[in-house]
Backbone as a ProteinNet text record, in pm:
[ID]
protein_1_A
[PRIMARY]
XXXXXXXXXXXXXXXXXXXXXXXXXXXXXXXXXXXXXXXXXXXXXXXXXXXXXXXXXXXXXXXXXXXXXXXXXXXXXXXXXXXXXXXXXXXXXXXXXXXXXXXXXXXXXXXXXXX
[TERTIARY]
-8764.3	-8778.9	-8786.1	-8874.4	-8884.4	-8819.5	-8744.9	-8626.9	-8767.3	-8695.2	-8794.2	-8874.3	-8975.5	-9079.1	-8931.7	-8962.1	-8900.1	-9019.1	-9131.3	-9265.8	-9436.1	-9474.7	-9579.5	-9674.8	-9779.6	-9878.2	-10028.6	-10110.6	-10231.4	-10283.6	-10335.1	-10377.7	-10527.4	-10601.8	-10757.8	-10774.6	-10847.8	-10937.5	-10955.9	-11016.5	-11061.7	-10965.8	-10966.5	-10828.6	-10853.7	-10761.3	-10791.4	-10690.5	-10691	-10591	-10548.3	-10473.8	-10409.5	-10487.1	-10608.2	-10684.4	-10795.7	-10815.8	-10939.9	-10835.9	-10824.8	-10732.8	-10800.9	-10913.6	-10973.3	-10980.9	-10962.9	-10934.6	-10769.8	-10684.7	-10574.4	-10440.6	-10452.9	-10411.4	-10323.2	-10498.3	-10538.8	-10556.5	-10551.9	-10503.4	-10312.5	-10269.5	-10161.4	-10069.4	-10112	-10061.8	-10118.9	-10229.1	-10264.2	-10151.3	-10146.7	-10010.5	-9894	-9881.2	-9735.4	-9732.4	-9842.8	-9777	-9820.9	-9900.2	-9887.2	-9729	-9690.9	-9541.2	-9414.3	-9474.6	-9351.7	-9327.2	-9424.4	-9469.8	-9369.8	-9339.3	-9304.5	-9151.1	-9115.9	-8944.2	-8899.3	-8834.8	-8769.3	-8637.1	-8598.1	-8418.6	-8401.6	-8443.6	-8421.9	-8418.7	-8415.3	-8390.4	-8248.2	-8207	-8059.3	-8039.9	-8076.7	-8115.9	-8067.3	-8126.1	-8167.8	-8281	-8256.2	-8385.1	-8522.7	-8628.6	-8745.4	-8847.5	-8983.6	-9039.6	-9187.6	-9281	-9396.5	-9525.3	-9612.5	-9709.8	-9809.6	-9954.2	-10029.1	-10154.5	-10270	-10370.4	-10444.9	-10555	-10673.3	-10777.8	-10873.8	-11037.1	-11054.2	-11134.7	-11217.6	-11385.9	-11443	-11612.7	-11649.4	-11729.8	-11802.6	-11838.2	-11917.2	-12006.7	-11841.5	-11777.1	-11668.9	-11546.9	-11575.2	-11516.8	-11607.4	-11732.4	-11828.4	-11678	-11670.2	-11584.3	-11418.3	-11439.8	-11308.5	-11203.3	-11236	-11132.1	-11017.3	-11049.4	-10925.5	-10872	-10824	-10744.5	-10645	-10574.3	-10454.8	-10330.1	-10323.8	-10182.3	-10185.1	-10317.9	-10373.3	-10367.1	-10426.3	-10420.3	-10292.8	-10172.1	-10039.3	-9954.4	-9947.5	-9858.7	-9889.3	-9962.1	-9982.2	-9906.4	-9917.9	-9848	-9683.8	-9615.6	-9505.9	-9457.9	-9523.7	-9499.3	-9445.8	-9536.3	-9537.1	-9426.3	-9382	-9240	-9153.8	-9107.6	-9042.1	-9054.4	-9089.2	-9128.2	-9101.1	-9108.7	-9067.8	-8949	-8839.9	-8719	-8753.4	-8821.1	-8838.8	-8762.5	-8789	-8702.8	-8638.3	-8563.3	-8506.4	-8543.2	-8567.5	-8624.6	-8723.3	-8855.8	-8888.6	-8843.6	-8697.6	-8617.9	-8587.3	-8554.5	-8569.4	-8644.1	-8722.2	-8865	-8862.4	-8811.2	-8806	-8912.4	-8991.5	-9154.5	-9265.6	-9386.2	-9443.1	-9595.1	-9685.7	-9797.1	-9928.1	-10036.3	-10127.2	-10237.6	-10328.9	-10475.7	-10583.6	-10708.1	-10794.4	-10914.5	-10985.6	-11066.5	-11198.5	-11349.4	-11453.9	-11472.9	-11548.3	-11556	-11672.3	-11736.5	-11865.1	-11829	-11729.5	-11677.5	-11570.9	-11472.8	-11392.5	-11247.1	-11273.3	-11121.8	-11022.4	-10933.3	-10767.2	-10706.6	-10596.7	-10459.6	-10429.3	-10321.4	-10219.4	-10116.2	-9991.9	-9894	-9759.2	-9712.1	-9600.3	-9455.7	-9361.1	-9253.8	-9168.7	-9095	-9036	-8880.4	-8775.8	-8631.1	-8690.1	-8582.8	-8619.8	-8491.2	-8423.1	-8342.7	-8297.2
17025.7	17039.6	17187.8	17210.4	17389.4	17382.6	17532.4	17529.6	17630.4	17722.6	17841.6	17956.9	17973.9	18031.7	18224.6	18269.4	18398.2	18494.9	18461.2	18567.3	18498.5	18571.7	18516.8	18618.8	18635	18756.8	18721.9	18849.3	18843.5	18945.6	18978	19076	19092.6	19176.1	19175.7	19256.8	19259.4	19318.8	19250.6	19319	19245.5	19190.8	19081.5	18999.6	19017.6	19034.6	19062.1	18972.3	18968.6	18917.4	18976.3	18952.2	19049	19008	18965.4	18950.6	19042.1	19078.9	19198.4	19340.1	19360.9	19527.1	19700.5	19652	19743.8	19788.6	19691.5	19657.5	19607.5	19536.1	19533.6	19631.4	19706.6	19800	19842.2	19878.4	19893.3	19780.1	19658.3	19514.2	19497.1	19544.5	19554	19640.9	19738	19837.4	19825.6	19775.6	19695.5	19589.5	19543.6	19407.7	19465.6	19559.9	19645.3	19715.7	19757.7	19853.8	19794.8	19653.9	19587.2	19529.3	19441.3	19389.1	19466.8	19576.3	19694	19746.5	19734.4	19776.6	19658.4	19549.7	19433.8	19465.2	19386.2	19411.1	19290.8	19329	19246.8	19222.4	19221.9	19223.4	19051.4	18967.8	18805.8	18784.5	18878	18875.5	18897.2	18761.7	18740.9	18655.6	18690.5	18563.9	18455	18398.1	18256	18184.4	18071.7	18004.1	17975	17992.9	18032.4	17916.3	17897.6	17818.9	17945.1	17936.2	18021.6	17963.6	18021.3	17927	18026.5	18043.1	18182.7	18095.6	18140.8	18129.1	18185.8	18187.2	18285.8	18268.7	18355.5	18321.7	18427.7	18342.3	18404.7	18421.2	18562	18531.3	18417.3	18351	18232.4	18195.8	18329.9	18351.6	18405.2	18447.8	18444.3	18311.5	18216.4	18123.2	18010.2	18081.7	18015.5	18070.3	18184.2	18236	18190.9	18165.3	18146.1	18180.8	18333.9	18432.1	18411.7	18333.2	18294.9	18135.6	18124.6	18048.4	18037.1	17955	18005.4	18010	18001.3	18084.9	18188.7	18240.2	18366.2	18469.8	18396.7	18423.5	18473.4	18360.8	18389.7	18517.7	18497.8	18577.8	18730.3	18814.5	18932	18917.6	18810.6	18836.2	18862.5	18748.9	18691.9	18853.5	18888.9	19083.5	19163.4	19133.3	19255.1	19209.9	19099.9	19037.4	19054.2	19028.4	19149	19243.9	19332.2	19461.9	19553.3	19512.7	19546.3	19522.6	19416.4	19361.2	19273.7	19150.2	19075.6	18922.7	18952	18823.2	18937.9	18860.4	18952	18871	18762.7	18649.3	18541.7	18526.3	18380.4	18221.1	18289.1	18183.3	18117.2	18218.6	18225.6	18082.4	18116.6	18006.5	17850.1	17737.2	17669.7	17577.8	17606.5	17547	17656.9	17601.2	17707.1	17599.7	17661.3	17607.6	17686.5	17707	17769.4	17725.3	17774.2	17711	17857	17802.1	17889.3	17824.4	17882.2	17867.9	17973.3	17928.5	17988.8	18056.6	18181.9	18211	18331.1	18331	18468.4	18586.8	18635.9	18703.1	18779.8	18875.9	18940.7	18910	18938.5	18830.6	18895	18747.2	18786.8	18694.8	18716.3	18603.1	18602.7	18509.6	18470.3	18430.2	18492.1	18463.3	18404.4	18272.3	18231.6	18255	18246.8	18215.2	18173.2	18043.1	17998.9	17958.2	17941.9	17931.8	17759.4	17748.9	17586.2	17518.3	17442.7	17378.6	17247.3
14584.9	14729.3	14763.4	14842	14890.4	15006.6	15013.9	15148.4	15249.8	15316.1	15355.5	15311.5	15350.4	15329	15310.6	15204.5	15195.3	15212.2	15123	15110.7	15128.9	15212.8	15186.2	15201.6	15136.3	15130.3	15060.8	15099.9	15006.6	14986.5	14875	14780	14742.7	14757	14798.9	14618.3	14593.9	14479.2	14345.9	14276	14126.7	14051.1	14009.5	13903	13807.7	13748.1	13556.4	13534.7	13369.4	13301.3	13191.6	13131.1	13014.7	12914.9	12910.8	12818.9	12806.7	12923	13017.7	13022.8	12878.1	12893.8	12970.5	12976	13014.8	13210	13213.3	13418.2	13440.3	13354.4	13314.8	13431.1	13394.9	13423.5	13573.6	13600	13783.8	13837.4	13813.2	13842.5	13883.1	13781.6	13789.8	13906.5	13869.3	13933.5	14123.7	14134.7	14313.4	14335.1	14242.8	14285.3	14282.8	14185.8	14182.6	14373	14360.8	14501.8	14592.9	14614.9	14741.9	14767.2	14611.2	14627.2	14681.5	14620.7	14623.4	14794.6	14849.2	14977.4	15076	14989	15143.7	15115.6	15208.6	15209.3	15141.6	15048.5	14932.7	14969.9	15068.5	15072.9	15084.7	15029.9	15005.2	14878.6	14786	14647	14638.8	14590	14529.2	14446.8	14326.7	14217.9	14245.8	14343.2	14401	14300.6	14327.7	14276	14372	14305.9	14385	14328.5	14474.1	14451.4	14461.2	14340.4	14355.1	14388	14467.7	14509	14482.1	14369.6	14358.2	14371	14401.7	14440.8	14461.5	14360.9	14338.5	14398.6	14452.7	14476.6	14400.5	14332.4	14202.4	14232.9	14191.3	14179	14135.7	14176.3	14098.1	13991.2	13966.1	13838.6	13727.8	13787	13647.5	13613.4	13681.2	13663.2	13524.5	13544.5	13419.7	13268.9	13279	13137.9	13115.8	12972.4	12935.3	12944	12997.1	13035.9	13162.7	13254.6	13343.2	13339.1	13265.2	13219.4	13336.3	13364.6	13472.6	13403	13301.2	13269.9	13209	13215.3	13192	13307.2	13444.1	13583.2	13604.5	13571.6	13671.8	13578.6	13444.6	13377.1	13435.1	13475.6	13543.5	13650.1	13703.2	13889.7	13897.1	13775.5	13666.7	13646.6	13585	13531.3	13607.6	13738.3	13822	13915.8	13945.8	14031.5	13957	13835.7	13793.3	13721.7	13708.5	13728.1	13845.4	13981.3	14094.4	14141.1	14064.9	14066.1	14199	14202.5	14300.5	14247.2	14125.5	14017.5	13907.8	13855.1	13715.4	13597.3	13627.8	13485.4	13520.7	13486.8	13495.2	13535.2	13462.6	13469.5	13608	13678.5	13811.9	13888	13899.2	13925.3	13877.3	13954	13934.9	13933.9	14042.9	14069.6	14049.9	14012.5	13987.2	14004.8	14120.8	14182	14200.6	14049.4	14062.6	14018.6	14157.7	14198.3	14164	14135.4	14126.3	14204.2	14263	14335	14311.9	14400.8	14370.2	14451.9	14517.1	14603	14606.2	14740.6	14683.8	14780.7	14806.6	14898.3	14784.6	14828.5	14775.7	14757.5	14555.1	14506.2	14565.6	14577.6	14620	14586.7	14593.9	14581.3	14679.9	14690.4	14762.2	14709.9	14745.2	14682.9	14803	14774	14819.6	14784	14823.3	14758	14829.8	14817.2	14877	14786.6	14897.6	14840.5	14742.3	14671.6	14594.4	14622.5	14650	14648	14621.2
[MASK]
+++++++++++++++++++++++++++++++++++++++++++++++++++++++++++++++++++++++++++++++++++++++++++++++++++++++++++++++++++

C-alpha cells in the first residue's frame, strides 16, 4: 500500500545506462544535481515506494541497450549517492515503465512513503 506522495519530479535530457559508458557519466551527474537540488528533508530511512518512468527516443527503444533494469539501476545510484536512501533495501515497491516518445527524453521520478 503507498502512504503519501514525499517526491515527485522530472528530469529532461539524454538517458544512458551503465552500459553506454561513454554518455554514462553526464547522465548521471544531471540526475545527481537535479536530485540534489530538491529538498530532501523526508529522508528518514523509512520505507519507500519508487515510481520511474522513462520517455525514451523511439528509434532507441529498437536497441537492446535499455533494458529496464538497465534504465533504473542509474537513478538507484544516484538516490543514494545524494543520501536520499542509504540502501536499496530501502525500497519496498519498485514501478518502472518505459515509454516511446519523439520529443525530449525524461523521467519521472516518484516516491512515495510504503506502508
Amino acid at each position: 500500500m503507498n502512504g503519501d506522495t514525499l517526491l515527485d519530479t522530472s528530469i529532461q535530457g539524454h538517458i544512458s545506462t551503465n552500459s553506454n559508458k561513454e554518455v554514462i557519466n553526464k547522465w548521471r551527474n544531471d540526475v545527481q544535481r537535479s536530485l540534489g537540488s530538491l529538498d530532501l528533508s523526508f529522508v528518514h530511512k523509512q520505507k519507500i515506494s519508487v515510481e520511474i518512468k522513462f520517455w525514451i527516443s523511439s528509434y532507441r527503444l529498437r536497441t537492446k541497450r535499455n533494458d529496464l533494469d538497465n534504465l533504473a539501476k542509474p537513478i538507484l545510484d544516484c538516490m543514494k549517492q545524494i543520501g536520499m536512501i542509504v540502501d536499496d533495501a530501502e525500497i519496498f515497491h519498485l514501478d518502472v515503465t518505459k515509454f516511446p516518445t519523439t520529443g525530449e527524453e525524461e523521467i519521472r521520478l516518484v516516491v512515495k512513503e510504503w506502508n
